[in-house]
C-alpha positions in Angstrom: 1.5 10.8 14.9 2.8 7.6 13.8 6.1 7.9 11.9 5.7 4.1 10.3 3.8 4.7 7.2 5.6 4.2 3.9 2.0 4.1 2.0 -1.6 5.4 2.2 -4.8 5.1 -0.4 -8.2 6.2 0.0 -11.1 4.4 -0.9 -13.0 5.6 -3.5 -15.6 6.9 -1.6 -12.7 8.6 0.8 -14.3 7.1 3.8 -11.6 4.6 4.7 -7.7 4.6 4.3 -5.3 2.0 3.4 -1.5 2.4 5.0 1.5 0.2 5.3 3.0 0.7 8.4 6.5 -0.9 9.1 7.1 -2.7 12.6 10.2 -4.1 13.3 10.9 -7.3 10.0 7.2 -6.8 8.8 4.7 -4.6 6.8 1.3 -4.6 8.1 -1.6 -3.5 5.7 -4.2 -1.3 7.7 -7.5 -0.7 7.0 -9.4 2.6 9.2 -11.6 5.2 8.3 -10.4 8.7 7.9 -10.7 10.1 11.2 -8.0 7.5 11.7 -10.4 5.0 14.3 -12.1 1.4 13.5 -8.1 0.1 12.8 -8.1 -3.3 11.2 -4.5 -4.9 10.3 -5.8 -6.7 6.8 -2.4 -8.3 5.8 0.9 -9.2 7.6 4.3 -9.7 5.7 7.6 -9.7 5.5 8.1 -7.4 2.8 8.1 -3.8 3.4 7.6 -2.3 0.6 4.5 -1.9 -0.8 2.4 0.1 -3.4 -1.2 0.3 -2.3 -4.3 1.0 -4.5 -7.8 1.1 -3.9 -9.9 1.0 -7.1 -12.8 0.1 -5.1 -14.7 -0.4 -2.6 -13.8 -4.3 -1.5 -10.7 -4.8 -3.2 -7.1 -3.1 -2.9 -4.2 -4.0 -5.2 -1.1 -4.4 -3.7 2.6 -4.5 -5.7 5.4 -4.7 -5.0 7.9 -1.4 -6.1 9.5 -1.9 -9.3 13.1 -2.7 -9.5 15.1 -3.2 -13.0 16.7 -6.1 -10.9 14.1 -7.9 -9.5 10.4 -9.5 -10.3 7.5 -7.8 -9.1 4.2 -9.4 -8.4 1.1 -7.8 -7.9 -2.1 -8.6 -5.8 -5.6 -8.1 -5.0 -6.6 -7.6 -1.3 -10.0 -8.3 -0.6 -11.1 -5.4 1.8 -13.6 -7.8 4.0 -11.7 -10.7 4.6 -7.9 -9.9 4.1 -7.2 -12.1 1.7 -5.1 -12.2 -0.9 -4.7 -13.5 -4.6 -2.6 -12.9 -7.4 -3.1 -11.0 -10.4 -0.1 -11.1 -12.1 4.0 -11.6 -11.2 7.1 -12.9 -12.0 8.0 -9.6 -14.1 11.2 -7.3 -14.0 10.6 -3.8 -13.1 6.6 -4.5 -12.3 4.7 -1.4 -12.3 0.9 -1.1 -12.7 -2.3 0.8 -13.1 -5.6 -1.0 -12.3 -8.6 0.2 -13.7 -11.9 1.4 -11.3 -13.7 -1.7 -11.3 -10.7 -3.8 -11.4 -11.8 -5.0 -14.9 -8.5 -3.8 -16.2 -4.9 -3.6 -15.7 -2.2 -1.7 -17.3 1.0 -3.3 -16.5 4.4 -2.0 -17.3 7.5 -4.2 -16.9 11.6 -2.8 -17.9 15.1 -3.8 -17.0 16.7 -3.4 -20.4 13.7 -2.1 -22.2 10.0 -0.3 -21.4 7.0 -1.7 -21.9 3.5 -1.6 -21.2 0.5 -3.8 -21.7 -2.8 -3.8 -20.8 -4.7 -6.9 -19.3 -8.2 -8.0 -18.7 -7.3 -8.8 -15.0 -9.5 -12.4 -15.0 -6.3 -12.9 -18.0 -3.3 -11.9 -17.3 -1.8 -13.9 -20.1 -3.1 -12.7 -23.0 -2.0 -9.0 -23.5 -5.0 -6.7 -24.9 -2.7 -4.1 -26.4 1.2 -3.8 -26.0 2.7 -0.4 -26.4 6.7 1.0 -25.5 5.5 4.1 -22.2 4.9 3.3 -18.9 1.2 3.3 -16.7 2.2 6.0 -14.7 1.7 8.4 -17.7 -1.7 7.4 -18.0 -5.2 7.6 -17.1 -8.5 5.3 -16.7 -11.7 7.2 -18.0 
C-alpha cells in the first residue's frame, strides 16, 4: 500500500484512477486502472498539492487548493498525452466545479468576500452568472 497519495478521482466510467502521489519536492499525477496496474505518471511538478477531477473521459482538471492568501489556478489535463492548459487562474481563494463535458465551470474565488461564478470554460472572462455561495454546495445535472 502506498502511503503517498494526497488525491484520487475516477473516471467517469470508473475504469481508471487519477492520484497524486508525493515523492520527495514533487507531485506526480498518475493515471492506472482500478485494479491499480497499466501505471502511467501523466504530469510532474513541483507543487504538491493538488485537487483532481475527472469530468470525462480524456480530460482531468487539476487546481490548485484554495487559500484566502494566495491565487489559485486551474487546469485541464489531457488524459492521452499529459498535457496541460489553463482554464482559468490568477484568483484568491480558487475553488471550482467543472461541469461533465467540461462545457462549464463554476468557479468560486474569497479572501475578504465569497463568490461564485459560472463560466463557459472556452471563456473564462466573461462571467455567465455571478452569485455570493460557493461550488461545493452545488450540483451539475
Amino acid at each position: 500500500m502506498d502511503l503517498n497519495i494526497r488525491e484520487i478521482a475516477f473516471s467517469p466510467s470508473k475504469t481508471n484512477i487519477l492520484s497524486l502521489f508525493t515523492s520527495g519536492t514533487s507531485g506526480n499525477i498518475v493515471l492506472s486502472d482500478t485494479g491499480g496496474g497499466e501505471k502511467r505518471t501523466l504530469y510532474t511538478s513541483p507543487l504538491r498539492e493538488w485537487l483532481l477531477s475527472y469530468p470525462t473521459e480524456t480530460d482531468a482538471v487539476i487546481s490548485t487548493k484554495p487559500s484566502g492568501f494566495a491565487y489559485g489556478f486551474a487546469y485541464k489535463l489531457n488524459i492521452k498525452t499529459g498535457g496541460i492548459s489553463k482554464i482559468i487562474g490568477n484568483i484568491p481563494g480558487l475553488t471550482i466545479l467543472p461541469a461533465r463535458d467540461l462545457a462549464y465551470i463554476l468557479v468560486g474565488r474569497g479572501n475578504e468576500s465569497v463568490s461564485l461564478s459560472a463560466f463557459k470554460t472556452s471563456d473564462t472572462q466573461t462571467p455567465l452568472q455571478t452569485l455570493n455561495t460557493i461550488p461545493e454546495k452545488c450540483v451539475w445535472s
